[in-house]
C-alpha positions in Angstrom: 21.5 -18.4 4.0 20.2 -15.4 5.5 17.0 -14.4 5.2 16.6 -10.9 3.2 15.0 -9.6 6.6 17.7 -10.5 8.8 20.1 -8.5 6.7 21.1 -5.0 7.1 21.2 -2.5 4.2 24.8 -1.5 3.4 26.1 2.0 1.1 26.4 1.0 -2.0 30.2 2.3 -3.6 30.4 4.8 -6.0 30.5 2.5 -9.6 28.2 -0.2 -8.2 26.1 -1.4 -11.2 22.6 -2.3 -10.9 21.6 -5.9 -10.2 21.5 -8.2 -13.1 17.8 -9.1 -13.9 18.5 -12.7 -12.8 20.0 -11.8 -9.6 16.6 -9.6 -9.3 14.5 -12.5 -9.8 15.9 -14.6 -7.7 15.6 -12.0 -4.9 12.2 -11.1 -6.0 11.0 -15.1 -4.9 11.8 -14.6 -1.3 9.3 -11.8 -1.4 5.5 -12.1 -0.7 4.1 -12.8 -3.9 2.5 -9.2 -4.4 6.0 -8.0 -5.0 6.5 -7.1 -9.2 9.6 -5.6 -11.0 8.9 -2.5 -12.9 8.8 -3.1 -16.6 12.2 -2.1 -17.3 13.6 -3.7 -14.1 15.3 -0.5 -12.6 12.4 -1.0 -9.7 10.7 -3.0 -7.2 6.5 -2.1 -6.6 3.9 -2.9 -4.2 0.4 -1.8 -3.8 -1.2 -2.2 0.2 -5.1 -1.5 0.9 -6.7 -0.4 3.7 -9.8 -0.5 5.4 -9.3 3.1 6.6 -7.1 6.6 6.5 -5.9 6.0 10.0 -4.9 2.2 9.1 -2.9 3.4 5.8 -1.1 6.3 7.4 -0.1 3.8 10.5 1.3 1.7 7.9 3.2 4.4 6.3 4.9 5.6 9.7 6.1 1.9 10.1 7.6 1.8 6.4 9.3 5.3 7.7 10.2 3.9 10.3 12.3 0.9 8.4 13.3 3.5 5.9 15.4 5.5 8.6 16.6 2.6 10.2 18.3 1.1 6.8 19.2 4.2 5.4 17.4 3.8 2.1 14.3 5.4 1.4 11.4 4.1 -0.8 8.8 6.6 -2.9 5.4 6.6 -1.2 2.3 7.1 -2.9 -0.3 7.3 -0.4 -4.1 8.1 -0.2 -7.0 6.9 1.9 -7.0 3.4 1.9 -3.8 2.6 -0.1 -0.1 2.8 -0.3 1.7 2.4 -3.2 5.6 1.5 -3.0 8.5 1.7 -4.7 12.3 0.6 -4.2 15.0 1.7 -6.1 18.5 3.0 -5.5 19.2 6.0 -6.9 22.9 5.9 -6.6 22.9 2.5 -8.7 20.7 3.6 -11.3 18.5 0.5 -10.8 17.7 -2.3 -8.6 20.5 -3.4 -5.4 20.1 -5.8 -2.9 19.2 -3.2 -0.4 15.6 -2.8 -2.2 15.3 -6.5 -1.9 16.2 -6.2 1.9 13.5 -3.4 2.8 10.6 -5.4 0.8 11.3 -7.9 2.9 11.2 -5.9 6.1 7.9 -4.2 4.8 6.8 -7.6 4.2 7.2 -8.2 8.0 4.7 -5.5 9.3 
């Protein structure tokens, strides 16, 4: 198998339900262990700390950076020693694969 990393984010088609909560699970153990599912399971959060600004916003460039590259786009919350993110995909109305895929890529920084 592939690890999530590896793999390439791919447009999800109009109609494309959200992944079943065992199916996000099961993606969510390939993670780094900070990794949770939003209560209701339509997300994916992570919380980073920093020793300083300049550390969190070169942090947040690189998750940019990843962002543009796969074409899906977390929500940042960001202040001075922290970033606070979130994967979802809008178009599914929930969780896809593709959030699993650019944890694990943020994972990799």
């Amino acid at each position: 198998m592939t690890s999530l990393r590896d793999r390439k984010c791919a447009a999800c088609s109009p109609g494309t339900p959200p992944l079943p909560a065992a199916r996000a699970s099961e993606l969510l153990g390939q993670l780094a262990p900070d990794w949770r599912l939003a209560d209701d399971g339509g997300s994916l959060k992570r919380s980073f700390g920093f020793d300083d600004f300049y550390r969190t916003m070169a942090f947040v460039n690189a998750v940019a950076w990843v962002a543009n590259v796969e074409d899906h786009h977390p929500d940042l919350e960001v202040g001075y020693n922290y970033c606070r993110i979130t994967f979802s995909t809008h178009s599914v109305g929930g969780l896809s694969e593709n959030d699993f895929i650019c944890a694990a890529k943020v994972d990799a920084l």
